[in-house]
N, C-alpha and C positions, 0 to 999 in steps of 0.2 A: 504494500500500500504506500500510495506517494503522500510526501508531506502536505500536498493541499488536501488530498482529498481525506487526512487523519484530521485535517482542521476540518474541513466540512463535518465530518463523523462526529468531531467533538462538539461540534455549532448544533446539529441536530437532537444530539442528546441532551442539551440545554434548555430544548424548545421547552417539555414539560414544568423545568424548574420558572422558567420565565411566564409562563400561563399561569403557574401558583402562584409567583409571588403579586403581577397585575392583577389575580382575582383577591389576595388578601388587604392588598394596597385601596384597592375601590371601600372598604369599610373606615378608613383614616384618610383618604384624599378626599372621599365623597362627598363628605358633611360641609367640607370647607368651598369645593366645588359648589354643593346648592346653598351654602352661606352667600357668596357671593352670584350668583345666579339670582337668589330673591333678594341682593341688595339693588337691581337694574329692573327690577318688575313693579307693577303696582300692587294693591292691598287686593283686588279681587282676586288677581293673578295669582297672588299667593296662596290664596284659598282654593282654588280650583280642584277640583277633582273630576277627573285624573290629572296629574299635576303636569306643568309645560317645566322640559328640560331647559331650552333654552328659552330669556324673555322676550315676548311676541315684538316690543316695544320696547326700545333700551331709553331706561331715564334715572338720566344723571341728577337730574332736579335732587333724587334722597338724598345721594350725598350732600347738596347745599341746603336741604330742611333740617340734615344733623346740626348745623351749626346755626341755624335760624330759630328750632325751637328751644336750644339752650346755650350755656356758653360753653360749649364744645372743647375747644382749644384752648382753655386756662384749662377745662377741667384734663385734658389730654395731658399737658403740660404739668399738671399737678401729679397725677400717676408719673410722669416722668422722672420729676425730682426727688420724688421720694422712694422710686427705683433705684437712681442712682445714687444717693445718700447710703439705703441701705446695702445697696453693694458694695461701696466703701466699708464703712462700717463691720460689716460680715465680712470682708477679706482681715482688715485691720489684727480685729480680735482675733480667729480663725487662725490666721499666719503664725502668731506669738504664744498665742495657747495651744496650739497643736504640736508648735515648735518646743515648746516647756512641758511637753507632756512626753513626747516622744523620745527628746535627748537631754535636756537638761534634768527633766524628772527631779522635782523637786520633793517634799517631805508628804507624804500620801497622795502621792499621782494616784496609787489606784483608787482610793476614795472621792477623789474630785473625778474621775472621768467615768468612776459608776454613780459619781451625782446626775454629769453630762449626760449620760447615758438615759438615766430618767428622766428628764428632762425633754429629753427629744420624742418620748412618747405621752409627754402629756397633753392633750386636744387644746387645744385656745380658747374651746369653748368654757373648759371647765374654768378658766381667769380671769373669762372675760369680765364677769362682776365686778371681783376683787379690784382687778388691774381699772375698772373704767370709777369706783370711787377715789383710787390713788390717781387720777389724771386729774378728778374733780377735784380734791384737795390740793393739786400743784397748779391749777386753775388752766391745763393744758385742753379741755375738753373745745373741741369746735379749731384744734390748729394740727399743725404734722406734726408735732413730738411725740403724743402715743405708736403713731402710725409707722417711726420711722425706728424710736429708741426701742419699744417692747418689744417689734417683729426682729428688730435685728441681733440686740441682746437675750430674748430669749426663744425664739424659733430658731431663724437661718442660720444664726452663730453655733449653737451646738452641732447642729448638721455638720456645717462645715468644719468647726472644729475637730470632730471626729474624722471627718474623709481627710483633712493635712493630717494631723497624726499619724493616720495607715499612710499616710502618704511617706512623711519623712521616715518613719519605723521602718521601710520599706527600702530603703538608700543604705549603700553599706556602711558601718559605725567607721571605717578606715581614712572616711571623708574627714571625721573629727582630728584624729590623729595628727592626717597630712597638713591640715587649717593650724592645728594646735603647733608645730615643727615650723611651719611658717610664720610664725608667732600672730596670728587671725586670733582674734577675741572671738565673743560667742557671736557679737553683732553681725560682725563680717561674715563669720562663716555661715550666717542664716542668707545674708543678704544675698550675699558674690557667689554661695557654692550650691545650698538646699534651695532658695527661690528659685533658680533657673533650672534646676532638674525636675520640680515640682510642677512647672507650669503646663500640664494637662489636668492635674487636680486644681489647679486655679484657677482653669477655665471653667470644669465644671464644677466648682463654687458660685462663681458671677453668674451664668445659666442658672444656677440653685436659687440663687436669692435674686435674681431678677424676675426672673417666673414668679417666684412665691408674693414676692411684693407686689407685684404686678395684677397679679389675678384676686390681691384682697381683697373681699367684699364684708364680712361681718366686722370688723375693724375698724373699715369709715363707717361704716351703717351707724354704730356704739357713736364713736369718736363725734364725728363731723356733723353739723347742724346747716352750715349755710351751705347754699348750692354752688358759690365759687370755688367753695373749699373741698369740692365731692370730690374724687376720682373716679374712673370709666368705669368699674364693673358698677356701683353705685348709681350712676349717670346713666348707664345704658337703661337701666328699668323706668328710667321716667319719662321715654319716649311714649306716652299715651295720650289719647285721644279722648277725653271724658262722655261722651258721647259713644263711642264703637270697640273702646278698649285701648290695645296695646297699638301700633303701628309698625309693625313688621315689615315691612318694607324699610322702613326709617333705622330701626334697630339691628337689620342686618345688614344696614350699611355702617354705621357706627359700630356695630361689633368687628369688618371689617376693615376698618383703620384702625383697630384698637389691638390687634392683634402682630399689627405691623412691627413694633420696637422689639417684641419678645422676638422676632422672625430673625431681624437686624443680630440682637447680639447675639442666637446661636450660628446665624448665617458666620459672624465674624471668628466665633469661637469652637465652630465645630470641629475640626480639624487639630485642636486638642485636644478637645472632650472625646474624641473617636482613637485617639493615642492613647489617653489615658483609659478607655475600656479595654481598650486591646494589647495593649503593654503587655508582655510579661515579666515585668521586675529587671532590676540591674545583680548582675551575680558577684562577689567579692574577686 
């Protein structure tokens, strides 16, 4: 057998794998496909049954009623900032506590990182109380300090805590040695030798807590009072109609810009979050 026709042989055998995976892909591309298919239709079109693939009539008009029946673009720009605050924020802690967990190991690492540990399976629901009188008494309630300091110090930061930990744990302890003979203090050698082999778990860190921040909704709901100060998933529900309900058409065009920043940083970041799944470790 010649060598094209072993590539053809092996092109054919392929066909099956490639028919399974576009038939599994249609249940996670789909949703976002007729997301954006009934953000260009009208409210009957929506409803129709049997329903139209593509819209009979494309109108752009939704997307300029997103920002006409509210103020869209603070409220976008609001999710934004407090995405990236807490991104910072959850790298910050994250970096230094995982860093101090994993090699400086300080005086009952293992009791702080099975506190950590619990921590990360407590629901937000069950704080929310607690934590929305402690905003009331610091007179935070109706601004971004609950939104930015609670999620970051106590949700995404242990997450990500944990994931740098396995991460530097993971690096061989010989790095120390070589930093220490060099005469490298502990700063240097987090900064110059463990940050830059680390950086596929710091990617997907930032995807961690940009997501998480991004998609709160019980959070503002509690926190935030005025409508300049809402964020999207908040904002997306008050596209209605008092008269006819919700406006569907309106809302899935606004859920389809809203989706666009989270797209942005995995688009910029995938390519080490896909290093860091697929890694198999550094050997001594």
């Amino acid at each position: 057998m010649s060598r094209s026709e072993r590539k053809r042989f092996r092109a054919v055998r392929r066909i099956p794998n490639y028919l399974l995976l576009s038939i599994v892909s249609l249940f996670f591309v789909g949703p976002i496909l007729w997301m954006i298919s009934g953000s260009l239709k009208s409210e009957n079109e929506i409803l129709r049954y049997p329903p139209t693939i593509l819209p009979e009539v494309v109108r752009w008009k939704n997307y300029e009623r997103v920002f006409e029946l509210q103020p869209f673009a603070r409220q976008f720009l609001n999710s934004v900032l407090i995405m990236a605050v807490v991104c910072v924020l959850t790298l910050v802690l994250s970096v230094f506590a995982g860093y101090a967990l994993a090699r400086v190991r300080p005086v009952a690492a293992g009791a702080v990182f099975l506190v950590l540990l619990s921590g990360i399976f407590l629901p937000p629901e069950a704080t929310i109380i607690p934590l929305f009188r402690f905003a009331g008494k610091l007179g935070w309630t109706n601004t971004f300090l609950p939104l930015i300091l609670f999620t970051a110090v106590l949700t995404t930061a242990p997450i990500a805590t944990f994931v740098m930990r396995q991460a530097f744990l993971s690096l061989p302890a010989e790095f120390d040695e070589a930093a220490a003979l060099d005469g490298s203090g502990r700063w240097r050698t987090m900064l110059r030798i463990y940050l830059p082999l680390a950086r596929p778990s710091l990617a997907s860190v930032v995807v961690l807590s940009c997501w998480y921040s991004w998609n709160q909704f019980l959070e503002p709901l509690v926190y935030i009072r005025s409508t300049d100060l809402l964020t999207v998933p908040v904002a997306l529900t008050h596209y209605n109609d008092p008269m006819a309900g919700p406006l569907w058409s309106v809302q899935m065009a606004a859920t389809t810009l809203s989706v666009i920043p989270v797209l942005l940083v995995f688009f910029f970041a995938q390519r080490h979050v896909v290093a860091g799944l697929t890694a198999g470790g550094l050997k001594s």
